[in-house]
C-alpha positions as CSV (number, residue, x, y, z in Angstrom):
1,X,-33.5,-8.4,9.1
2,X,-32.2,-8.3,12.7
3,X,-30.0,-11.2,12.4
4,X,-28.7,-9.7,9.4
5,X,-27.9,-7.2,11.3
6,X,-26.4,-8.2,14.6
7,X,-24.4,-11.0,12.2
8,X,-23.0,-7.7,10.2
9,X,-22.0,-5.6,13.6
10,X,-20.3,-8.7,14.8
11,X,-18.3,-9.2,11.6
12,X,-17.2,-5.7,11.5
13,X,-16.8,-5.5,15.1
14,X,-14.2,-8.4,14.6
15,X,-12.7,-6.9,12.5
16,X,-12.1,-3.5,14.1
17,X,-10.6,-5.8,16.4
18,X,-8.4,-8.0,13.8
19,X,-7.1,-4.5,12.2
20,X,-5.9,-2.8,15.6
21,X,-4.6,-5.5,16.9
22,X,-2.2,-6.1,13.8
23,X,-0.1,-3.2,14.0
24,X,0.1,-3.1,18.1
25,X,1.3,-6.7,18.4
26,X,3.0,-6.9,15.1
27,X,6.0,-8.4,16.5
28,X,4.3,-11.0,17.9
29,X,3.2,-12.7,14.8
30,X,5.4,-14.8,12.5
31,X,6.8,-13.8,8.9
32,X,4.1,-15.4,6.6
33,X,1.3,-14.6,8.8
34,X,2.5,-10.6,9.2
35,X,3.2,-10.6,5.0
36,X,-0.9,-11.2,4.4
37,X,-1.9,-7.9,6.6
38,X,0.7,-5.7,4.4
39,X,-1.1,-3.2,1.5
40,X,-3.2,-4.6,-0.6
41,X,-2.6,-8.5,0.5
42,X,-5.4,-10.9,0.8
43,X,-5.6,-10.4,4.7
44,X,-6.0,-6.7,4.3
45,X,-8.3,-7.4,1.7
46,X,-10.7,-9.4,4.4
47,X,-10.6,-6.8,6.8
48,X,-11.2,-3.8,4.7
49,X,-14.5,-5.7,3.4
50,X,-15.4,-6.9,7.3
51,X,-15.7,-3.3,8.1
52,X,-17.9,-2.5,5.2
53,X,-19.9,-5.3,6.4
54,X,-20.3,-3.8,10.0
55,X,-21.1,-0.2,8.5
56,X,-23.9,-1.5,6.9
57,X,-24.9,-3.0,9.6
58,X,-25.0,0.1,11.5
59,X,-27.1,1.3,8.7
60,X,-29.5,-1.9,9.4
61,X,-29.4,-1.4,13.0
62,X,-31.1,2.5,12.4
63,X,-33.5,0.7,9.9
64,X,-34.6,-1.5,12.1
65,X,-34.9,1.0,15.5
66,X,-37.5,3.1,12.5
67,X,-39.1,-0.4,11.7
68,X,-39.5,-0.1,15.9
69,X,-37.5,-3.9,16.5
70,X,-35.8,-2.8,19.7
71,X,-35.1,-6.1,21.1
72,X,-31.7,-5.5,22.9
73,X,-31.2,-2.0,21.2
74,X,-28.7,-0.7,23.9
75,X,-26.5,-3.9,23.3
76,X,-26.8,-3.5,19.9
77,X,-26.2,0.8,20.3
78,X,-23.1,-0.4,22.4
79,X,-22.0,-2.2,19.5
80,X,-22.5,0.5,16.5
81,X,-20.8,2.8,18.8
82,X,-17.5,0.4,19.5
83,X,-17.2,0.3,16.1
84,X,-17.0,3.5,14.7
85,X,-14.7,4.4,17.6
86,X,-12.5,1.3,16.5
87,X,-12.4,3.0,12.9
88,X,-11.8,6.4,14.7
89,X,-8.9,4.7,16.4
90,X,-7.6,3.1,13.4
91,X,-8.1,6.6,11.2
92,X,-6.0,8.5,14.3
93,X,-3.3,6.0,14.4
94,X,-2.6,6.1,10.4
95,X,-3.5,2.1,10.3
């Protein structure tokens, strides 16, 4: 269940990432590529589903600390902790 776990952070981390990056550097992106990130396209689609994926693996991650697996539990604490504070960044901003 760890890798399950560190592979879910990862993908939700990434796509924290993919989802504030979209609105900051919108301009830098051409036409097509900015039309799949609008409401309810496929790209938004992705990324809303990523970051389900990571919060579960946060979820995982206190499983696993119970089920006393701490190999690299700060790096993986680092991680849950980036990625809520991506989502409170992406709440703030109205993404």
């Amino acid at each position: 269940m760890f890798k399950l776990e560190v592979t879910a952070l990862i993908v939700g981390l990434a796509s924290v990432v993919v989802a504030l990056l979209i609105p900051f550097f919108w301009s830098m992106f051409p036409e097509i590529m900015r039309a799949y990130f609008l409401g309810g396209e496929p790209g938004t689609m992705v990324v809303g589903l990523g970051v389900l994926v990571g919060v579960v693996g946060s979820m995982l991650f206190v499983i696993n600390l119970f089920r006393k697996q701490f190999t690299l539990w700060c790096a993986r604490l680092l991680t849950v902790l980036a990625l809520y504070l991506g989502l409170a960044i992406a709440g703030a901003t109205g993404i």
